[in-house]
C-alpha positions in Angstrom: 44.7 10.8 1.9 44.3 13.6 -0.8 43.1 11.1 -3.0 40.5 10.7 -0.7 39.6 14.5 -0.3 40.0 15.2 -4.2 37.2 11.8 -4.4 35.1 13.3 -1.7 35.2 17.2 -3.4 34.3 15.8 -6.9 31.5 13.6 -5.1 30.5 16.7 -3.0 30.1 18.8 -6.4 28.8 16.5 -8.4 25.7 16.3 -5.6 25.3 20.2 -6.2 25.0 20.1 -9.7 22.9 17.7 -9.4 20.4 19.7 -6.8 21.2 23.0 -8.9 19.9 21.2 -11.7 16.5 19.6 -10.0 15.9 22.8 -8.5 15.9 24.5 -11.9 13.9 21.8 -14.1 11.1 22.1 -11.2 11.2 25.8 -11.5 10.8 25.8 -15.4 8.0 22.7 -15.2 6.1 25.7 -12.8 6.3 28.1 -15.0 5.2 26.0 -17.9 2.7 25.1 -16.0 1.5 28.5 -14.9 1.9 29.6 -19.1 -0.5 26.8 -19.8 -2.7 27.1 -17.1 -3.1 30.9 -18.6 -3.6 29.9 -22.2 -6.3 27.6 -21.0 -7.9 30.1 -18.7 -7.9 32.7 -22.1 -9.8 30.2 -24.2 -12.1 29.2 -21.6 -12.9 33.2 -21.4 -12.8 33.5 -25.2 -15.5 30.3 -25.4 -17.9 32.1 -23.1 -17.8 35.1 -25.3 -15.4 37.6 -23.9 -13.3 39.7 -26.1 -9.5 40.1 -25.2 -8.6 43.5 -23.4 -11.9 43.5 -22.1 -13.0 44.2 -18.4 -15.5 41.4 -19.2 -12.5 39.0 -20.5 -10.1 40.6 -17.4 -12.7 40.1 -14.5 -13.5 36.0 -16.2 -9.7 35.0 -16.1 -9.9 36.8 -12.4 -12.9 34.9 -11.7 -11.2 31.5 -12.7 -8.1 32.0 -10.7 -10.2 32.5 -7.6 -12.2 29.5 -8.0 -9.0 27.3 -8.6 -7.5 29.3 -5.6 -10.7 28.6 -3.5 -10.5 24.7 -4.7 -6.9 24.3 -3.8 -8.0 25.8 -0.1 -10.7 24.0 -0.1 -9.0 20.3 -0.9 -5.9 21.3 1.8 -8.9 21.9 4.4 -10.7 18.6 3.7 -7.4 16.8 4.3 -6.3 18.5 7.0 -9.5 17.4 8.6 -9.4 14.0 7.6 -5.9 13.7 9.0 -6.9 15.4 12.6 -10.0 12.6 12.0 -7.5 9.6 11.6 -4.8 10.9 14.2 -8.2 10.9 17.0 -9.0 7.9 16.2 -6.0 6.2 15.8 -4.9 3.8 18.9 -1.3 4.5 19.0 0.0 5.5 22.3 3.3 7.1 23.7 6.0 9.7 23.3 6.5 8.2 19.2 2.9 8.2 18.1 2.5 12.0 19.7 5.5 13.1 17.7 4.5 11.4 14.7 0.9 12.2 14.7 2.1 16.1 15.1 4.0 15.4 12.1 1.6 14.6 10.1 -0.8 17.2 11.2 1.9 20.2 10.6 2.4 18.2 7.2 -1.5 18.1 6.6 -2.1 21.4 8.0 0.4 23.7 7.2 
């Protein structure tokens, strides 16, 4: 029987290193997303002909992160619609199809 619960407590923290783990090589993978992201954003301003410490260069790399904010919005309304589109036209019926349909609409539409 302790054999059992020493097997279960090495499986038990062996599956939380592993999450620790995933959690933290999806948290660096944001940021180096977000550092590239920036660097690109820089150049872009550079190319049209902003200098660095600038308010022209400051208000550009503003300007960019509120069209890719205003993109991102835009796409999560478009599929929100579409789902709320397929879910009304869709010819399931019953107590399942509700609770999956509202599913996929919180999902779609959060």
């Amino acid at each position: 029987m302790k054999f059992v619960f020493i097997i279960f407590l090495i499986l038990l923290t062996s599956c939380a290193n592993y999450f620790a783990e995933s959690e933290k090589a999806r948290l660096q993978r944001e940021q180096d997303k977000k550092i590239k992201q920036r660097s690109e954003d820089n150049e872009t301003c550079k190319y049209y002909g902003f200098k660095e410490d600038s308010a022209g260069f400051r208000d550009c790399l503003m300007n960019l992160d509120i069209a890719r904010q205003q993109l991102i919005l835009t796409r999560k309304m478009l599929e929100c619609e579409a789902v709320k589109r397929d879910n009304n036209q869709s010819a399931a019926t019953g107590f399942w199809a509700g609770v999956l349909k509202g599913a996929r609409e919180n999902l779609a539409c959060d």
